[in-house]
Every structure is written in C-alpha cells, then in structure tokens.
NUTI-411716 format. One record per residue (C-alpha): chain; z, y, x. Coordinates in nm, 3 decimals. Example, Ala and Ser with C-alpha at 12.3 -4.5 7.8 and 13.67 -1.06 7.14 Angstrom:
! residues 2
+--------+---------+---------+---------+
| chaine |      pz |      py |      px |
+--------+---------+---------+---------+
|      A |   0.780 |  -0.450 |   1.230 |
|      A |   0.714 |  -0.106 |   1.367 |
+--------+---------+---------+---------+
! end
This chain:
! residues 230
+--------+---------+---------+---------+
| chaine |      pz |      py |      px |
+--------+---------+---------+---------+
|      A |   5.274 |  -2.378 | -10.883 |
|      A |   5.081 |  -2.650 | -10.722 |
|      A |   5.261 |  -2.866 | -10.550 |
|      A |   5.181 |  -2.908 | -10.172 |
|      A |   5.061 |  -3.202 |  -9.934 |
|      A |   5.061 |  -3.178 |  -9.563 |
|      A |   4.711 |  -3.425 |  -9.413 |
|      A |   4.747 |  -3.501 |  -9.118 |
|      A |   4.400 |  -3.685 |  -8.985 |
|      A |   4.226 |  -3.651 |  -8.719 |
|      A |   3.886 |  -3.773 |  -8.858 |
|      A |   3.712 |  -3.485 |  -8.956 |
|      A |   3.544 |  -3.678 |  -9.235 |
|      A |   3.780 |  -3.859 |  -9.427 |
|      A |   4.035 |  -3.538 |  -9.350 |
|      A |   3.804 |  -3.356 |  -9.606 |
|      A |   3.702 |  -3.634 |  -9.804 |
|      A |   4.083 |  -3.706 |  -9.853 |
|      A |   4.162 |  -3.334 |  -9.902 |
|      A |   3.911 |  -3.304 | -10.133 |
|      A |   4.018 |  -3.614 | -10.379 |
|      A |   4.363 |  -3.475 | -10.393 |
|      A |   4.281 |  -3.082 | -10.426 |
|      A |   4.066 |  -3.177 | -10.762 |
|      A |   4.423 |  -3.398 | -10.888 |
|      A |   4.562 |  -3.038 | -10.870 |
|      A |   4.743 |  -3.057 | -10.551 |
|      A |   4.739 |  -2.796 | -10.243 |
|      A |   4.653 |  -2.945 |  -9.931 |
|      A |   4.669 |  -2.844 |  -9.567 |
|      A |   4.480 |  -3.048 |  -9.334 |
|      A |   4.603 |  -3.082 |  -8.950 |
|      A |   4.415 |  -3.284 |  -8.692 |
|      A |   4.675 |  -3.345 |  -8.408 |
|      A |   5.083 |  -3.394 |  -8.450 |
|      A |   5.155 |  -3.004 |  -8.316 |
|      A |   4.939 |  -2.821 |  -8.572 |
|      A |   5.128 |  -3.063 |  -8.848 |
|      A |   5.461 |  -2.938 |  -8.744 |
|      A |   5.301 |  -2.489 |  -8.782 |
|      A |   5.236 |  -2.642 |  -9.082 |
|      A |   5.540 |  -2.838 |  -9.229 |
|      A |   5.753 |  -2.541 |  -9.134 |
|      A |   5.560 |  -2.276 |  -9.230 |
|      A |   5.484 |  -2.417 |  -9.579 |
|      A |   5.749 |  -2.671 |  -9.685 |
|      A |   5.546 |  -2.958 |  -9.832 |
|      A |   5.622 |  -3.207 | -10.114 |
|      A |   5.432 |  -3.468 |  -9.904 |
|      A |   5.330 |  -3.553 |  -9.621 |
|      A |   5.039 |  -3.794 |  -9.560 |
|      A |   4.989 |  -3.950 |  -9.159 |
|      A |   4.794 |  -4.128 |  -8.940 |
|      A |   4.953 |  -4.324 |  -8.705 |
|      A |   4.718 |  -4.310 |  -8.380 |
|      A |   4.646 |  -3.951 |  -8.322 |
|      A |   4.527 |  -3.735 |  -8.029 |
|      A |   4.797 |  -3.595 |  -7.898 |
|      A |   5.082 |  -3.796 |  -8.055 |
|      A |   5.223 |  -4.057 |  -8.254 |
|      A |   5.217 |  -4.104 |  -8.597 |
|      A |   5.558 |  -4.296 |  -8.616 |
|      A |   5.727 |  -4.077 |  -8.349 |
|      A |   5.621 |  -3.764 |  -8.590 |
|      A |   5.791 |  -3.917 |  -8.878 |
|      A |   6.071 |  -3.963 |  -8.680 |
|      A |   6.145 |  -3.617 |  -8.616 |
|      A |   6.044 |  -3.527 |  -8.918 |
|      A |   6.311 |  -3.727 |  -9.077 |
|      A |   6.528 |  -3.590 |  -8.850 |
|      A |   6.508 |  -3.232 |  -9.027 |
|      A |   6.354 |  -3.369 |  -9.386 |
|      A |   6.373 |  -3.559 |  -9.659 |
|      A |   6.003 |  -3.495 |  -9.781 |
|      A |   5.804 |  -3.734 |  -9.864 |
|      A |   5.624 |  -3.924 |  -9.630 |
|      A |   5.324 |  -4.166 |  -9.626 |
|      A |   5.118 |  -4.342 |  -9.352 |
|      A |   4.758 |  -4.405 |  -9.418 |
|      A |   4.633 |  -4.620 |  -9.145 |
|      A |   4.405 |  -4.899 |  -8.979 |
|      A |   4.720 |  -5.079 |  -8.833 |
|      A |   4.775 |  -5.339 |  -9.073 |
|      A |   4.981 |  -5.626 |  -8.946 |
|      A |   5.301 |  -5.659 |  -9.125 |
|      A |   5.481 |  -5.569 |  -8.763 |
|      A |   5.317 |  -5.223 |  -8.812 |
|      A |   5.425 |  -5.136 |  -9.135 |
|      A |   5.763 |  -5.223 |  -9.118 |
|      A |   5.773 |  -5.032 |  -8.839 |
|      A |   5.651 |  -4.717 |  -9.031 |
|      A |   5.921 |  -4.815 |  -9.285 |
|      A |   6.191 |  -4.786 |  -9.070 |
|      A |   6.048 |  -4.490 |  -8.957 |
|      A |   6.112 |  -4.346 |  -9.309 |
|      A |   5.812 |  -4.398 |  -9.443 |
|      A |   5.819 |  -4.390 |  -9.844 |
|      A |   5.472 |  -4.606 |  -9.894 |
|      A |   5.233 |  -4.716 |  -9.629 |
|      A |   4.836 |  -4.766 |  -9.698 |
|      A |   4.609 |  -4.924 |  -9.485 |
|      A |   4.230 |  -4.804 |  -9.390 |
|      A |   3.971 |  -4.909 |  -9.525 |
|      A |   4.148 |  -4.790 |  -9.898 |
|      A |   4.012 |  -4.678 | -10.189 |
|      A |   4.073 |  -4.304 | -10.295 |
|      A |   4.159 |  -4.382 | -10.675 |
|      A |   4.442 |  -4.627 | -10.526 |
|      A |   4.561 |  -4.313 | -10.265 |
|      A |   4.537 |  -4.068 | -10.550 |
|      A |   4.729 |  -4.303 | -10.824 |
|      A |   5.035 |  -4.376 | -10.490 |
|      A |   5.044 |  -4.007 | -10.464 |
|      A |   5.093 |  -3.881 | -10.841 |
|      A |   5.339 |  -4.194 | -10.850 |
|      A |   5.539 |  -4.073 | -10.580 |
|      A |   5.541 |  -3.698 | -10.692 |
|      A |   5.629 |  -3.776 | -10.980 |
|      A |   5.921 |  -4.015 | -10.875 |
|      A |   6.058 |  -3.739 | -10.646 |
|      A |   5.991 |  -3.448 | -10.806 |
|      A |   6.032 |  -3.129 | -10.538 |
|      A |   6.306 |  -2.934 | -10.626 |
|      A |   6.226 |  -2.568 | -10.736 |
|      A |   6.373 |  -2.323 | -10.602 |
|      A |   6.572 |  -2.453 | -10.292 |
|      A |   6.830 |  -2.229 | -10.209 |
|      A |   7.101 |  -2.314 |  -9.874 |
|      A |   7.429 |  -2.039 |  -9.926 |
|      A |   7.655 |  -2.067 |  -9.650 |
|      A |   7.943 |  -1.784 |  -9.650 |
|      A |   7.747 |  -1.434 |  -9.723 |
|      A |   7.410 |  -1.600 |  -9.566 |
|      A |   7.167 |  -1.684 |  -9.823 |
|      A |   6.849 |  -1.906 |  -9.750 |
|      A |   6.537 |  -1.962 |  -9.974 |
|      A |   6.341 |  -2.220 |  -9.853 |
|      A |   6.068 |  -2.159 | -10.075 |
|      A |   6.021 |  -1.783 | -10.049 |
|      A |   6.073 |  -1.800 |  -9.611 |
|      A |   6.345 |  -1.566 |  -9.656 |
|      A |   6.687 |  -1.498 |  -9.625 |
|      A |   6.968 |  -1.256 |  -9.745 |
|      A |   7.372 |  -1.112 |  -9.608 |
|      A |   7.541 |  -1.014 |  -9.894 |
|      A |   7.279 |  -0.989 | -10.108 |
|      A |   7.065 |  -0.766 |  -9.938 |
|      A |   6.699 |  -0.888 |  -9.768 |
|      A |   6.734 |  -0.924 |  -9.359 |
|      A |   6.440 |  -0.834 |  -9.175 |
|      A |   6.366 |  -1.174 |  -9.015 |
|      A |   6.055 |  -1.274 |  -8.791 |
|      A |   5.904 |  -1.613 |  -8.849 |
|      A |   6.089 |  -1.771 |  -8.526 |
|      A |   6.427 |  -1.609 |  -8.642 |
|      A |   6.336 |  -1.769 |  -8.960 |
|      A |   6.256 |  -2.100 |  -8.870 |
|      A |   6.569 |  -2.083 |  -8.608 |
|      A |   6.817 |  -1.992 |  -8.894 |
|      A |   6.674 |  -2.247 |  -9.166 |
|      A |   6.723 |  -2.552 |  -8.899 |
|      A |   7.077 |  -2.430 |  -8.817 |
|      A |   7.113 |  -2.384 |  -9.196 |
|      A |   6.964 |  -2.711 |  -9.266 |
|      A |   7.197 |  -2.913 |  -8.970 |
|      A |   7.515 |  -2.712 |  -9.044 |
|      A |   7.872 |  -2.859 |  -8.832 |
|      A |   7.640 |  -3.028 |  -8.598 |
|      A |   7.595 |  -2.954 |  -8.251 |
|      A |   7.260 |  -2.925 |  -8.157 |
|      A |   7.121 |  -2.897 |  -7.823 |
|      A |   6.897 |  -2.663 |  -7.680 |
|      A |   6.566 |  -2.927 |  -7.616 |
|      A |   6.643 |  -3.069 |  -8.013 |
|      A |   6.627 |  -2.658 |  -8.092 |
|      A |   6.267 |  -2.571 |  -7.872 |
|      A |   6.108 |  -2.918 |  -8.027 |
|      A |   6.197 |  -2.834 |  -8.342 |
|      A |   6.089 |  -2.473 |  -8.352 |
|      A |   5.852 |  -2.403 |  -8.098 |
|      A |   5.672 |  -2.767 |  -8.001 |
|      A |   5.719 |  -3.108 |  -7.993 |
|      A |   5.705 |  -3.123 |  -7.621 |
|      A |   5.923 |  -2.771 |  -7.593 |
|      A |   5.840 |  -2.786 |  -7.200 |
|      A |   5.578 |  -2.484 |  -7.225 |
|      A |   5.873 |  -2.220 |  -7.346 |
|      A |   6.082 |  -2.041 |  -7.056 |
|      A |   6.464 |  -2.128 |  -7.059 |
|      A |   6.571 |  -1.763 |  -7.135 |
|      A |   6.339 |  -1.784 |  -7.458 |
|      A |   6.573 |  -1.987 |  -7.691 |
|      A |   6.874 |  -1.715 |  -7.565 |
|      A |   6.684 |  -1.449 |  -7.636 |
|      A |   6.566 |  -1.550 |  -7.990 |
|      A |   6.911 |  -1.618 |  -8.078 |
|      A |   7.114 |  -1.356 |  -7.925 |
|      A |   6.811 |  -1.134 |  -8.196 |
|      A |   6.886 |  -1.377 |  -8.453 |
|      A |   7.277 |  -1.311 |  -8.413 |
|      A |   7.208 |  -0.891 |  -8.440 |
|      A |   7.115 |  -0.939 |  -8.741 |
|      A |   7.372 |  -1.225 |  -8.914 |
|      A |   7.692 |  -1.143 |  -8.792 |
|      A |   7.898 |  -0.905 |  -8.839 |
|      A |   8.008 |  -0.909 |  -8.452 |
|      A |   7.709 |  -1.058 |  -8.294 |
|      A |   7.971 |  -0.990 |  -7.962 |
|      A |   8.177 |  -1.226 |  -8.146 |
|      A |   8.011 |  -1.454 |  -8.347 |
|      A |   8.145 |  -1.695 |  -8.631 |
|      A |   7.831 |  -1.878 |  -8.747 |
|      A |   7.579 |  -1.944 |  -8.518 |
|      A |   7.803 |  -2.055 |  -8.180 |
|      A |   7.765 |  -2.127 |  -7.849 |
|      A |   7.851 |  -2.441 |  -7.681 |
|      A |   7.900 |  -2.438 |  -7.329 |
|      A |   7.693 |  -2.740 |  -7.175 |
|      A |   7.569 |  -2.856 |  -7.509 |
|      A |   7.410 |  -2.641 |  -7.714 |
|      A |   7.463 |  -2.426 |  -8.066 |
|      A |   7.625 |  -2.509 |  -8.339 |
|      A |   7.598 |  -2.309 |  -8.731 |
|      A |   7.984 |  -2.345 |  -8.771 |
|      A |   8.001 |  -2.268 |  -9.162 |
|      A |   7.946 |  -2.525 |  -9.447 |
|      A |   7.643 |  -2.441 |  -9.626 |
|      A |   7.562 |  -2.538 | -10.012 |
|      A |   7.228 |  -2.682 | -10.111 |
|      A |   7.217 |  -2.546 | -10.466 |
+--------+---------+---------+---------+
! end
C-alpha cells in the first residue's frame, strides 16, 4: 500500500505540479489549499507526510505544525518562499523534519521525500489497546472486547485523540480544535457534551458511571486508562 502525503498549497499550480511529481514516485497524495481542509484531511487519512506552506489563506503554516505536533509525530516538511535563516529555524522549532525553500527544483523535493520515508518508515498496522478498547489507526476503527463498535466519524476521531493523549487532561477548546476546527468557535457548547455523552454509550460499561473517558469539573476530559501503542 502506497504510502500517503498530505499537500498542503494554496497555489493551484504548483499544488498539482507538486502532486503530480510525487504521485508518479508511487506515493498517494491529497492536496488541501487552506490550513482547515488539511486538518479533514490529516485525520481522516493518517498520512506518512505532510508537506506545508507557510503563508496560507486562512492560516499559518508554522501555527499548523504546531498543533499538529501537538497530536503527531508524522512527518513534516515546509516548502516555502521565506528563506532567511530566522524563518527556517523557526519552522524547525516548530517540528519541522526538513525545510525547502521556493523557487526548488522537483528532482531535489522528490529525492528529500524518498529520503525521509525511507528514514522513518510508517509503521504498519498501528494499533492503541487500552483495557478492553482496541484502536486501529489505520483501518478508522475500533473494537470492546473484541467485537466491532458502531462508531461515527466524530466518535471516531473523539476516541482516537483521547486514545492518542491518554492520563492527560484535556480541555474542552484543545478537544473542538482538534476535532471539529482550528478556530472551534462555530460549534455550540452543548455539541462536545453531546458527542461524548454518545461516545460513552457505546465504551463503557456504565456510561452513568464512567471509568475511561472522565469528566473534569472546570477543566475538561480526561481518557483515564494507560493505553499501549503496539
């Protein structure tokens, strides 16, 4: 299975000109144009890669490697005009794994890209176990004692970032960024209760009384089990 690259360009040319050099070195590629339709895409398809501009329309590049860092390890690379030495160390402390600047040539990109792939090879499957909760990351689903639960994408995406942050309180803003947009100010307050109060139906085996996903007053939720990375 291909291994996948998340673009994220707003230039509508060298988006498919880039695309296009990397689909024929055998990678899959999904192109975004703005900083929200990157993050649909990061969680919905889990990629190897990511390749980013820094000055984008509705966002920053740096800021958007910030978060993503703050839920990822993927690899991460900023293709940009900025090209003072200021700039690029501030993508490196970012989290940036490699930083090319624009103009570039697309043998050079290609050659960084297959070196850094194959460097960090992704790791196939990923699997999170925590208790009788089963997550796998690259299939989008997850299991209780073996058996399939009947999950919706946002129950999805809610468990795998509890699963992926376990013993850590996280608050309700760092939960409706993550899952539901960058800015999370568009989503009504009762949404986020809702969705988990669902999510809890179908995890626990009291969701009246709940011992992994957890409530805490004033602060936020907190997945209250170790969980494995296997």
């Amino acid at each position: 299975m291909p291994q996948e690259i998340l673009l994220l360009e707003d230039d509508d040319s060298l988006n498919h000109t880039v695309s296009l050099k990397l689909k024929r070195e055998g990678y899959t590629v999904r192109s975004a144009f703005t900083v929200k339709e990157a993050f649909i895409l990061f969680r919905q398809f889990s990629p190897s890669l990511i390749i980013c501009d820094i000055t984008l329309p509705d966002g920053n590049g740096l800021d958007f490697c910030s978060r993503i860092r703050q839920e990822s390890d993927v690899l991460f690379l900023f293709l940009t005009a900025l090209d003072r030495e200021e700039d690029m160390m501030a993508g490196y402390r970012q989290g940036a794994d490699d930083y090319i600047t624009k103009p570039f040539s697309l043998s050079v990109l290609a050659s960084k890209v297959n070196a850094l792939l194959k460097r960090f090879p992704a790791e196939l499957p990923k699997t999170i176990v925590s208790g009788n909760i089963t997550l796998y990351s690259e299939e989008k689903r997850a299991a209780k004692d073996g058996a399939n639960l009947t999950l919706t994408a946002r129950e999805y995406s809610l468990l795998a970032f509890f699963m992926e942050n376990p013993m850590r309180v996280l608050s309700r803003r760092q939960i409706l960024e993550s899952i539901w947009d960058i800015e999370g100010s568009f989503v009504d307050e009762n949404t986020l209760s809702v969705n988990i109060r669902r999510l809890r139906e179908k995890i626990e085996d009291d969701p009246s009384s709940p011992t992994l996903l957890k409530n805490i007053r004033g602060l936020g939720y907190i997945w209250e089990r170790k969980c494995e990375k296997r």
